[in-house]
Each structure stands twice: as C-alpha cells, then as structure tokens.
TILO-5965 format. One record per residue (C-alpha): residue number from 0; x, y, z. Coordinates in Angstrom, 1 decimal, padded with zeros to 4 digits. Example, Ala and Ser with C-alpha at 12.3 -4.5 7.8 and 13.67 -1.06 7.14 Angstrom:
% residues 2
 pos     xx     yy     zz
   0  012.3 -004.5  007.8
   1  013.7 -001.1  007.1
***
This chain:
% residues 511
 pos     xx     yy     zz
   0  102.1  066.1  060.3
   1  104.4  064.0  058.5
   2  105.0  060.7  060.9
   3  108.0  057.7  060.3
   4  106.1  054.5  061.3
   5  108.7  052.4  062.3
   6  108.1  048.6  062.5
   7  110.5  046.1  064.4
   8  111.3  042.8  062.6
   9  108.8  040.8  065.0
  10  105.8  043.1  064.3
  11  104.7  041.9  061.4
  12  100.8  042.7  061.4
  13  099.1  044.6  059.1
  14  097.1  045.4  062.2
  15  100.0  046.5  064.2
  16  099.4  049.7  066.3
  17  101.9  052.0  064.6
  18  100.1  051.3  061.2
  19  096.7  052.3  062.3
  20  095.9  055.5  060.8
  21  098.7  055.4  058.8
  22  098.2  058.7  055.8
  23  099.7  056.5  052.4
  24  100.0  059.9  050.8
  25  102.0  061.4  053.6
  26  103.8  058.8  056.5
  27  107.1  056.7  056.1
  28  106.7  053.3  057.2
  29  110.3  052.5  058.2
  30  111.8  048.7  058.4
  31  115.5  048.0  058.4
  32  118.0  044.8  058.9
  33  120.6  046.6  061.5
  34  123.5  044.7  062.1
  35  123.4  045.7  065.8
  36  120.1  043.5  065.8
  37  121.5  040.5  064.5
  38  125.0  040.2  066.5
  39  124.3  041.2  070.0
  40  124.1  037.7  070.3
  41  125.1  036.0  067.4
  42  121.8  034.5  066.4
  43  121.5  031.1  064.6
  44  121.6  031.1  061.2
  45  118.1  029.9  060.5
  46  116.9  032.6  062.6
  47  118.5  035.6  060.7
  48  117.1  034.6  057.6
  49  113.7  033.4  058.9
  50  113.5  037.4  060.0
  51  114.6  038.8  057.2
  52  113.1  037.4  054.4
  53  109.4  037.9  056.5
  54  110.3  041.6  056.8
  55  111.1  041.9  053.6
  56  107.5  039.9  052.2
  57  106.0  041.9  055.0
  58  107.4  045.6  053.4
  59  106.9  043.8  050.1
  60  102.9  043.5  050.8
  61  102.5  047.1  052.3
  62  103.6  048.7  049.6
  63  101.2  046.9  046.9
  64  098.9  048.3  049.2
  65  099.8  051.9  048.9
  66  102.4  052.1  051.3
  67  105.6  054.1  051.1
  68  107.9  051.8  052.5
  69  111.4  052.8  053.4
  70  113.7  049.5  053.7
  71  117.1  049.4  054.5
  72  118.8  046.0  053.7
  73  121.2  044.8  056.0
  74  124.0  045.1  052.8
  75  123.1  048.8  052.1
  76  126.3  050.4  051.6
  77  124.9  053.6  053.6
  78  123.2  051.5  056.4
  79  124.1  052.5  060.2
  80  124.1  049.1  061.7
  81  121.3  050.2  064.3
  82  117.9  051.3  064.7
  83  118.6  054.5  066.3
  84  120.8  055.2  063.2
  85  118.5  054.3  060.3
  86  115.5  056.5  062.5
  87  118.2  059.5  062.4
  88  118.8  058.7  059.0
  89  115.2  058.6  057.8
  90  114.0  061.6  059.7
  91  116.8  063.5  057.4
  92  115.9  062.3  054.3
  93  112.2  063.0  054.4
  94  112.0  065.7  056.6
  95  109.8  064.2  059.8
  96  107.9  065.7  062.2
  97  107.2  063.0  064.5
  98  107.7  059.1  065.4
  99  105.0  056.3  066.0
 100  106.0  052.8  067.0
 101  104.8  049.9  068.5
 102  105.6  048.7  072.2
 103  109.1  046.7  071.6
 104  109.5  043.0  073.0
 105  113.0  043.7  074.4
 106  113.5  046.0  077.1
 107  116.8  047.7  075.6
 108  115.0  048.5  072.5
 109  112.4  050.3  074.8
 110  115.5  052.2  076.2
 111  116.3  053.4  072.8
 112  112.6  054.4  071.9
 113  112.5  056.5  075.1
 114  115.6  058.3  074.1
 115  114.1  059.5  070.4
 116  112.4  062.5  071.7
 117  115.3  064.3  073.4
 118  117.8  063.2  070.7
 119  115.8  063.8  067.4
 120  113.4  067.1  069.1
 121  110.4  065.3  068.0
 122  107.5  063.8  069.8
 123  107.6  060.2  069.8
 124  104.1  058.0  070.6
 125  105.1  054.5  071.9
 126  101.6  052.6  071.5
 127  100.7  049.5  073.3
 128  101.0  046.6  071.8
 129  097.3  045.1  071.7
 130  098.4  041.8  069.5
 131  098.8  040.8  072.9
 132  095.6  039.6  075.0
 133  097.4  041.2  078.4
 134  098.6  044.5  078.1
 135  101.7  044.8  080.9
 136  099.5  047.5  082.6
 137  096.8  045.1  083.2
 138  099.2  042.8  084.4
 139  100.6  045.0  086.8
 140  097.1  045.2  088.7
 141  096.9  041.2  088.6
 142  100.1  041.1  090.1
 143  099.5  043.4  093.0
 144  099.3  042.2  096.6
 145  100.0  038.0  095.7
 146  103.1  036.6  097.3
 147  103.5  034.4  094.1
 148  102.6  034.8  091.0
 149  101.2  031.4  089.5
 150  100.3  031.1  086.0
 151  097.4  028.8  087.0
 152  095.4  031.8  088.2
 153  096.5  034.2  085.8
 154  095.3  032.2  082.8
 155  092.1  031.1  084.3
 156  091.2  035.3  084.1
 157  092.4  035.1  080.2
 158  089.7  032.2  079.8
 159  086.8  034.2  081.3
 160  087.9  037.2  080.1
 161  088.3  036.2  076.4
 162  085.5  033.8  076.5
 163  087.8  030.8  075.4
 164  086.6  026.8  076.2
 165  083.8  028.4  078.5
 166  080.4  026.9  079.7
 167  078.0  029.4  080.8
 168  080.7  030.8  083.7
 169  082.3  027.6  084.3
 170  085.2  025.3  082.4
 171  084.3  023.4  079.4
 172  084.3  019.9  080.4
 173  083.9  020.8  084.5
 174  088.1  021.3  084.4
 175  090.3  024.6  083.9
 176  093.4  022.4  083.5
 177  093.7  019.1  081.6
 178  097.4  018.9  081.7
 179  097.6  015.1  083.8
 180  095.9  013.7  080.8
 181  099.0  015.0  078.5
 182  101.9  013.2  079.8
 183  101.9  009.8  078.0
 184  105.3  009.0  077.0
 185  105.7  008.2  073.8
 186  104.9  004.1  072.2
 187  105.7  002.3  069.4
 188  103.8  002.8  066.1
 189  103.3  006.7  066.7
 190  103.1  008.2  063.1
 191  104.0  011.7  063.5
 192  103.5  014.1  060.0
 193  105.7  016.1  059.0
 194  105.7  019.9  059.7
 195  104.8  022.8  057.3
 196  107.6  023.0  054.1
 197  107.8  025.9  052.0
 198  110.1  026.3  049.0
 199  112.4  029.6  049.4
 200  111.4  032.1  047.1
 201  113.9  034.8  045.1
 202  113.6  037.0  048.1
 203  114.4  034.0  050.5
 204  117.0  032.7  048.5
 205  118.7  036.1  048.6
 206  118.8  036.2  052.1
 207  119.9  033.3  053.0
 208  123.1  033.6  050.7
 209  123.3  037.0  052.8
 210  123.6  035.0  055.7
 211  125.8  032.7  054.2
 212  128.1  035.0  053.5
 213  127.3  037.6  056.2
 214  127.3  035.4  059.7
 215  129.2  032.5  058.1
 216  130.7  031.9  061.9
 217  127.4  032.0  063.6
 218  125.9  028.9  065.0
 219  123.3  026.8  062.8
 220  122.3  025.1  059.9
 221  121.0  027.4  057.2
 222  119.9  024.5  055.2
 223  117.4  023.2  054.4
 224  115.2  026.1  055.5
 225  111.1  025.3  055.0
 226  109.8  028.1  057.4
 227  106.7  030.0  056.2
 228  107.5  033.7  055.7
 229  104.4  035.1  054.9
 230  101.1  035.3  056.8
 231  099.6  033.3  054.2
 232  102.1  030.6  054.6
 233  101.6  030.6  058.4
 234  098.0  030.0  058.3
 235  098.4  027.1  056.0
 236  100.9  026.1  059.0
 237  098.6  026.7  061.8
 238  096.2  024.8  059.7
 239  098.2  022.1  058.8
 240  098.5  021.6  062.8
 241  095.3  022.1  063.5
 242  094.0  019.1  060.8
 243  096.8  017.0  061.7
 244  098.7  017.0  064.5
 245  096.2  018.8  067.8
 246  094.1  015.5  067.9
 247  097.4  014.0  069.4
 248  099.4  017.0  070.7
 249  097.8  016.8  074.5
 250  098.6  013.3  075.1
 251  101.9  013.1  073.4
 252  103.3  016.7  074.4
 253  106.0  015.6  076.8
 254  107.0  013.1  074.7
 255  110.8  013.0  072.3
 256  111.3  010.5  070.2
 257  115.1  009.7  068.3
 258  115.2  011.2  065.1
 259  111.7  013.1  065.5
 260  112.4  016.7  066.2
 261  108.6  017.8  065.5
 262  106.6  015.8  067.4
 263  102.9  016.6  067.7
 264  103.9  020.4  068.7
 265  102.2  023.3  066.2
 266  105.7  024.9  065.5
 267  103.8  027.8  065.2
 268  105.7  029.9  067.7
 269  108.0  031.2  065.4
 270  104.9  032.8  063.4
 271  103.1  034.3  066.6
 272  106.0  035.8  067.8
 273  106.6  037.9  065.0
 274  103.3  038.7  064.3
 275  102.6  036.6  061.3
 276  099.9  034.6  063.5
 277  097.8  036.8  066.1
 278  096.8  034.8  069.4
 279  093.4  034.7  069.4
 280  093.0  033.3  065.8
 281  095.2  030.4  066.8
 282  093.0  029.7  070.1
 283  090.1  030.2  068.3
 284  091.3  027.6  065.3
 285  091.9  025.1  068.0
 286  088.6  025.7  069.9
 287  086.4  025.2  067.0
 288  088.5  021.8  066.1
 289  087.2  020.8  069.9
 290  083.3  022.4  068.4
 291  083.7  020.2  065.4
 292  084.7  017.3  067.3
 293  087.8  016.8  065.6
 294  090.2  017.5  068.7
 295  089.7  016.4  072.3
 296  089.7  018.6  075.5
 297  092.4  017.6  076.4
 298  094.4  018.7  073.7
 299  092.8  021.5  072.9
 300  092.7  022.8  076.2
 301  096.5  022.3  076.5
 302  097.4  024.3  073.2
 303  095.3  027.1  074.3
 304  096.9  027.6  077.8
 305  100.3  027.7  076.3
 306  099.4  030.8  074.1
 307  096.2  032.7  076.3
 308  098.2  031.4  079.7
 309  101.9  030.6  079.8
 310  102.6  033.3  076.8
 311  100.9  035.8  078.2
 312  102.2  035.2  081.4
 313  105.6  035.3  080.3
 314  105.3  038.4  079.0
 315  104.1  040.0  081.9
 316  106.4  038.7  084.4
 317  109.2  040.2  081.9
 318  107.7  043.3  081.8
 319  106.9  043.6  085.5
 320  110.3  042.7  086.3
 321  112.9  044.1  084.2
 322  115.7  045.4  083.7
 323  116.2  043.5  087.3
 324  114.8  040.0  086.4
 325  118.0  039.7  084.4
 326  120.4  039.4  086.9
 327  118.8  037.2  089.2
 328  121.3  033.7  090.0
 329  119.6  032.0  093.2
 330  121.9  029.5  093.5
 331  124.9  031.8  092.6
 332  125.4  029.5  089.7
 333  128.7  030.3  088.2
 334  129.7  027.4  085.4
 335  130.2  028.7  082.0
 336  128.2  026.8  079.0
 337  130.2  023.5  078.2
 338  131.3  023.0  074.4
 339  128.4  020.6  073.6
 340  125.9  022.9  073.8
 341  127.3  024.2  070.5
 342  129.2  020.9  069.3
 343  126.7  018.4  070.5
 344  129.6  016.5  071.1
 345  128.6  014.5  074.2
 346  128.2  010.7  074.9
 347  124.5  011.9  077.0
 348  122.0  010.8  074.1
 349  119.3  013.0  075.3
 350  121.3  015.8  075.2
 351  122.9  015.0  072.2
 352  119.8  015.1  070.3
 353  118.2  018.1  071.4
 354  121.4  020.5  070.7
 355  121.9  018.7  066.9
 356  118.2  019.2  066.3
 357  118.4  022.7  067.6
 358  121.3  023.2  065.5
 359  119.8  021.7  062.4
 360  116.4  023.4  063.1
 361  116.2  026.4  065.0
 362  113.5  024.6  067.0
 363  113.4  022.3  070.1
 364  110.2  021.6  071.9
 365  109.3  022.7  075.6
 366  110.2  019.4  077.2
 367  113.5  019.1  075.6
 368  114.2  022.9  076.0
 369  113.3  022.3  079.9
 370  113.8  018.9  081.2
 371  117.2  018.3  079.0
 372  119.0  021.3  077.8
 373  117.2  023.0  080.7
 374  117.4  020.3  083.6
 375  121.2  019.5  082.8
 376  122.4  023.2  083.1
 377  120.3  024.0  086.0
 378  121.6  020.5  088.0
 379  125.3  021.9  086.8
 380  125.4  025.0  088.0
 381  125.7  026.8  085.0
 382  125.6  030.1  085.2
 383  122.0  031.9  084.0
 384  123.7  034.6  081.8
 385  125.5  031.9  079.9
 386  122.1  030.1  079.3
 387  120.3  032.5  078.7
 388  122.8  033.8  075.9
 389  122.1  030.3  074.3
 390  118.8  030.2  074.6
 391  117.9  033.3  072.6
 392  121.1  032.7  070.1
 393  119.5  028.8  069.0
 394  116.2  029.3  068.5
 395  114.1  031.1  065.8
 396  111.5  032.0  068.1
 397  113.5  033.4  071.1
 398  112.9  036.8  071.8
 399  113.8  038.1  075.2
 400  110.7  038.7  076.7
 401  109.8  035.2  076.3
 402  113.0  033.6  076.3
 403  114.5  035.4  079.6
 404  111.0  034.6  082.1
 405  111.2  030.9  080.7
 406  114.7  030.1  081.4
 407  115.5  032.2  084.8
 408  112.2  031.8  086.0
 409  110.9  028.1  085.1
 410  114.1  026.4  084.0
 411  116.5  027.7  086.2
 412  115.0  028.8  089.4
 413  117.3  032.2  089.0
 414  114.1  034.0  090.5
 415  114.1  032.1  093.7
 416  110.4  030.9  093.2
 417  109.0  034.2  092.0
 418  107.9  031.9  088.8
 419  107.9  028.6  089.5
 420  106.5  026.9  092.4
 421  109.7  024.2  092.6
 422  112.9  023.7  090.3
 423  112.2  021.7  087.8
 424  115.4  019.3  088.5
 425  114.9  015.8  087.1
 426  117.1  012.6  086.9
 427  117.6  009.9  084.4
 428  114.2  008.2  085.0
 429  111.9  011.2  083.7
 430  113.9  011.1  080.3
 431  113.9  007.4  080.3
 432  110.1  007.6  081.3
 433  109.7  010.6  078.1
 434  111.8  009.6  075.4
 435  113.8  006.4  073.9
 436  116.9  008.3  074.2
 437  118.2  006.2  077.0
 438  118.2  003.1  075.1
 439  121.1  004.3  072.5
 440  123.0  005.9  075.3
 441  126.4  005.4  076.6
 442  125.5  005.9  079.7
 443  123.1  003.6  081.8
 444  120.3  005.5  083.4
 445  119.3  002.3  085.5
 446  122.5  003.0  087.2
 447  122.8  005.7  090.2
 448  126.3  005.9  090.7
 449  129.5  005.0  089.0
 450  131.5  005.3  085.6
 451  128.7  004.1  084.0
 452  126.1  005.9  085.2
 453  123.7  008.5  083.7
 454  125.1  011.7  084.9
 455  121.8  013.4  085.5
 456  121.1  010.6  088.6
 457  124.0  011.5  090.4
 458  124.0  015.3  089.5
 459  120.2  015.9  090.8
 460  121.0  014.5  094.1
 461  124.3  016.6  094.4
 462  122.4  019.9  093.0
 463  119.8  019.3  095.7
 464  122.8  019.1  098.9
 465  124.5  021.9  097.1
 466  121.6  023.9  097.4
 467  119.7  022.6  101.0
 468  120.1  025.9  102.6
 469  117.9  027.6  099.7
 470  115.7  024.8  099.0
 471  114.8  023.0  102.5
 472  112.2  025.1  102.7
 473  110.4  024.6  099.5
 474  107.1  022.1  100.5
 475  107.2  020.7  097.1
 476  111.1  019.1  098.0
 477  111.0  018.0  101.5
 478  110.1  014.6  100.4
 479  113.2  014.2  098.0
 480  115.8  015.5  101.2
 481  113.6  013.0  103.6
 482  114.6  010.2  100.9
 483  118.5  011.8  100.5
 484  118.5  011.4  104.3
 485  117.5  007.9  104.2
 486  120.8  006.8  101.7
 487  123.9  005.4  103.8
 488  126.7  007.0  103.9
 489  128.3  005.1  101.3
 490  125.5  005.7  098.4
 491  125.9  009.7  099.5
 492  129.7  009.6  099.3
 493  129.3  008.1  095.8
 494  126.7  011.1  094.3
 495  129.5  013.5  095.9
 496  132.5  011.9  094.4
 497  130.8  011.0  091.0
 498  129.5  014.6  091.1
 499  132.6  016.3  091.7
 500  134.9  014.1  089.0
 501  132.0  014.9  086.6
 502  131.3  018.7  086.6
 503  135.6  018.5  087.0
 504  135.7  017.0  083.4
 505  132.5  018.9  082.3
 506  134.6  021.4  079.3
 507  136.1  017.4  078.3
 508  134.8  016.6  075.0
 509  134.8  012.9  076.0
 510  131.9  013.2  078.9
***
C-alpha cells in the first residue's frame, strides 16, 4: 500500500513514529513550509528560519539515506499555503493509498488530521508520539480523581518510572526536589560562556533571505542567527551545556544579569522541541555529569525536572484540557498588550531588557519570561489571549502545547489554580533581589508609592484588592491581605491612585 508520511516542522527525528516502517522503494515522506503555518501568528523572524532551514537539513539527511522526500518550499510557485493543501496535492501526484503521521503538538493541527479520512477517502493512522516520556493517555489516568494537579507529584512518577537520579527506590541524595538550593541571585565576578554559535550554511543563508524578504514586517531580529539546525549541531550544543554551563545552572537559574541574555540556561529548548534533541538523552547527559562528578545535585537535579517533570507536565495539562484551556481568564483580565512588548520602549529596565533580548534572540529564560514579562502582564490585567499571542509569536521554541499551559496556567493564573498552586505576582524586590536591572532604572524600586516609584510595588498590591473576591481564599496569600490590611488608609489610597494613573497611561510610550 503506498503511504504519504507526512512530518510536521517540529518532528524532526529520524526515530519519529510516522517513519518507522517506512518502504524507501514505495512511501512519500512529505514536508512542506505552508504559509498558513508561519502567519497565524506572525512568528519572529528568528523563529521562521530556525524552522525552515532544520526541515530542510532534516529532508536533506533522509533522502541520502534512501528516502523519497517530497518538499515543498514555502516560495513554490504551486504551493497551497496549508498542510491540508500540500497533503491533497501530494496524494494526486503520486497516487496514495493511505496517510501516516505523527501525533501534532497543536490542537488545530489535530483538527485537520482528523478530517483527512473523510475528505481524501483514505485511512489515515495518527501514531502517538513516543519522543515524549508521557503519552497524553497515561496522563489522563494520573490525572483522574486529584483535585489539583501538582507537577511535584507528577514528576516524582517520571523519576521512578524512567529510572532517572534513583537510589535503590529512593531519591538520589535523600531529596526529590533541590530547587531551594537554586535561587542565588546573581554576584559580581560571574563568568558566563557563551552559548552554541554556528555559521549559516547555503541552505541557511537561503532561508533567511526568504524571510527577509517574505515576513519583512514580522517582529525580530533575523541577524545574527547562530542556532544549530542539525541534530549534529544540537548535540555539540547540549554538550557544550553540559561541559560548561550545568556545574552552575542550579544555583544561578533565577538569576538576569544586564547585557547577559544566556545565563547558565542549556538553550537547548529550541532543539527538543522540534525533535533535534530527544528527552531522555538530554537527562541522561546531565545524570552522568552528576556520575562523573562534574555537576552537582543540585543542578543536575534541576535541569532534569524541567524536561522529565515540568515538560512533560505541560504537555499533559494541554492535552487534558483543550480546546477549553484556551479560553480560560480568571480574573476576567481584559487590557490589550501595551506597545513595549514589541517596541521595548519603556523606562522599567527589567522589562526593557527582556523584550530587546527577546527581540534580538528569539530566547528569554524562565524567570524573565515569568517573573517580568509574565509578572507585569498578569499584575496589569492584560488580557490572556493577548499574551499568549506574544508568547508563541517571540520565541523560537514556543509551540502551543507548551507555550499555552505555561502562560495561562503558571504565569497568569487564567486556570483559576488548576496549575499553579498561587499566582505568581511579584513586586520590585524579587527583581531587585534577581537581577541588577533595578540599579540602571528610572524608576526606584526602594520606593512603594509615588512618581518615582517602581510600578510593579504599587501594581502587586492593587492586582491583589482587584482580585480579593477570587483570591482570599487561596492559603498561600492570606498572609500578603493580612499585611494589606495592616497599611493606613493613606499608604492604600496611594497604591489605588498610583495604580489607577498608571495602567491609565499604560499604551503611553513615556511609562
């Protein structure tokens, strides 16, 4: 039976499901750059071609092996724009009898799958995606019967399950969690290398003047572009992080630094999450660093629950949830996105940093994703579709099912506490505490109220009265509304005025 394989641009494993058993003399191995794909938000520049130039090394490598690859470039004169198209388009031209893919990461793309069989008469075999260490089934059963779904728990099973940082049927190191040992904020003297470079290639170089010319008004720096785009690249990445930058990524994980978008971080998220990099042979990289005693527990302990716990667990929550996770707004949060996030056009330092970085890079690290770009939308009331627009547009490893579960559920509270346990809502002393941003600020985070005043102190103590009726409840707050409570009328009349003049001047260029 002749079969189209077709392989999505973040399936890039010669392991993938849809390839197994592939017949070289006989199946089409379909790949395609579908203008649908790269507008329905208009992703950053670096993204685009980060994507396209791996698919097109990744169709480039199956077909030295054999493969008959059929790859529609994005500037194909007879291209259809979407997947559906270029599937309708393939079956016609080499006369297919069925379809084989791999489980999607994005809901609407599953919605499309689903509809093959009825629309092209043809059976069509969706196979799980088993890059992934929890298939959504499995999570399913985990989920059943508990209140609240904590990640804690979840990743603890992944450990014994897997066989990860195990003694006998305990912890290594007595501990399942090291993650109060990785909040140092960040000291003079730190020397912080540099993160993988690669020099674009003739296929790389192609695609990025495609994107150049092609999404010339989407947000982004193209240039300079260093990604790896190749799986071979990405390992030397993952072991480039693994010789010089996990011996000081647990301690120094929450930490920014002016100027230093990389940090200690393995920047390796862009390479897992299109399949370059498989899971398990980052967290077993990192576990043998802790065997050969060249990374501590700490560290390596951290690193591993980000990809066997919070990944996966993002993941499932997305797939448990949808299509309804999407619209959830707890707080009824209904300010659209203000200009900076684009413009980075803001006298805030901290958040002037993270968006020029993210426009420079493609790439932000979780604390200034979460407790800056994050914190300040959530404690302004922006509105989750807005955010979460921006959120999968600006950064080269945002997909949905990982991007949505992160910023509804732990950034923005959307869910209600499905997720998280708390918001995570911050003022001007956890930046100040995390980063040296406050020093070259306009604003003076020392100061609660006033002109002059960092606009996240004020703002956290108005987001929380905005939002007692949903939030007095919550265990992990009632000390914070004791201490509100406690201010005189005077202090609370200031966080309401400042508050108000501020979110009334928020689309202001000058804030």
């Amino acid at each position: 039976m002749k079969t189209l394989r077709f392989i999505l641009g973040d399936q890039l494993s010669q392991n993938i499901s849809s390839l197994r058993d592939c017949d070289k003399s006989n199946d089409i191995i379909l790949m395609c750059e579908v203008m649908a794909e790269a507008t329905y938000v208009k992703h950053h520049k670096k993204k685009i071609a980060f994507l396209f130039s791996a698919m097109r090394h990744f169709a480039e490598e199956l077909e030295a092996q054999g493969h008959h690859v059929r790859y529609i470039k994005l500037d194909d004169e007879h291209n259809s724009c979407s997947f559906t198209g270029e599937v309708e388009r393939a079956i016609k031209k080499h006369t297919i009898e069925q379809i084989i893919v791999t489980y999607p990461g994005e809901y609407r793309v599953l919605q499309d799958m689903l509809s093959w069989g009825k629309r092209f008469g043809m059976p069509v075999e969706i196979r799980s995606d088993d890059r992934f260490l929890c298939d959504p089934d499995e999570f399913v059963v985990w989920a059943e019967g508990r209140k609240q779904l904590r990640m804690e728990y979840f990743y603890r099973e992944m450990r014994k399950k897997h066989a990860v940082l195990m003694n006998d049927d305990g912890p290594e190191g007595g501990q399942w969690n090291y993650d109060a040992e990785n909040r140092k904020p960040p000291k003079e003297g730190l020397t912080i290398p540099a993160t993988y470079h690669s020099e674009p290639d003739a296929i790389t170089q192609e695609v990025m003047s495609l994107v150049a010319e092609r999404f010339n008004d989407h947000f982004g720096d193209l240039e300079p572009f260093h990604f790896a785009v190749t799986r071979d690249q990405a390992l030397i990445a993952l072991r480039q992080f693994i010789e010089q930058r996990l011996s000081q990524f647990g301690d120094y994980q929450d930490a920014m630094i002016e100027g230093e978008p990389w940090m200690y971080h393995s920047h390796i998220s862009f390479y897992l999450n299109c399949g370059l990099l498989l899971p398990l042979e980052c967290v077993q990289a990192a576990e043998q660093a802790y065997t050969d005693q060249k990374a501590p527990l700490n560290a390596v302990e951290g690193f591993i629950r980000q990809i066997i716990g919070w990944r996966e667990y993002m993941r499932g929550i997305y797939w448990l949830k949808m299509p309804d996770y999407a619209k959830q707004n707890f707080f009824d949060a209904n300010r659209k996105l203000p200009g900076f996030y684009w413009t980075a056009k803001t006298k805030m330092n901290c958040l002037h940093h993270c968006v020029k970085e993210t426009r420079q890079n493609a790439y932000a690290h979780h604390i200034q994703r979460l407790m800056v770009l994050g914190n300040f939308a959530l404690i302004a009331g922006i509105d989750p579709t807005h955010v979460n627009a921006w959120f999968l547009i600006v950064y080269a490893d945002a997909y949905e099912w990982v991007e949505l579960p992160n910023v509804s559920g732990m950034i923005l509270f959307a869910d209600g506490g499905y997720l998280a346990s708390k918001p995570y809502a911050a003022g001007g002393s956890y930046i100040n505490k995390m980063s040296d941003y406050c020093k070259n600020c306009d604003y003076k985070v020392k100061q609660k109220t006033g002109p002059d005043a960092c606009p996240f102190n004020y703002l956290y103590w108005d987001f929380l009265v905005r939002n007692r009726d949903r939030l007095a409840s919550n265990h992990r707050l009632g000390m914070m509304y004791k201490t509100y409570d406690r201010m005189g009328d005077d202090k609370k009349l200031a966080i309401e005025q400042d508050s108000k003049q501020f979110l009334g001047s928020l689309y202001d260029q000058k804030i």
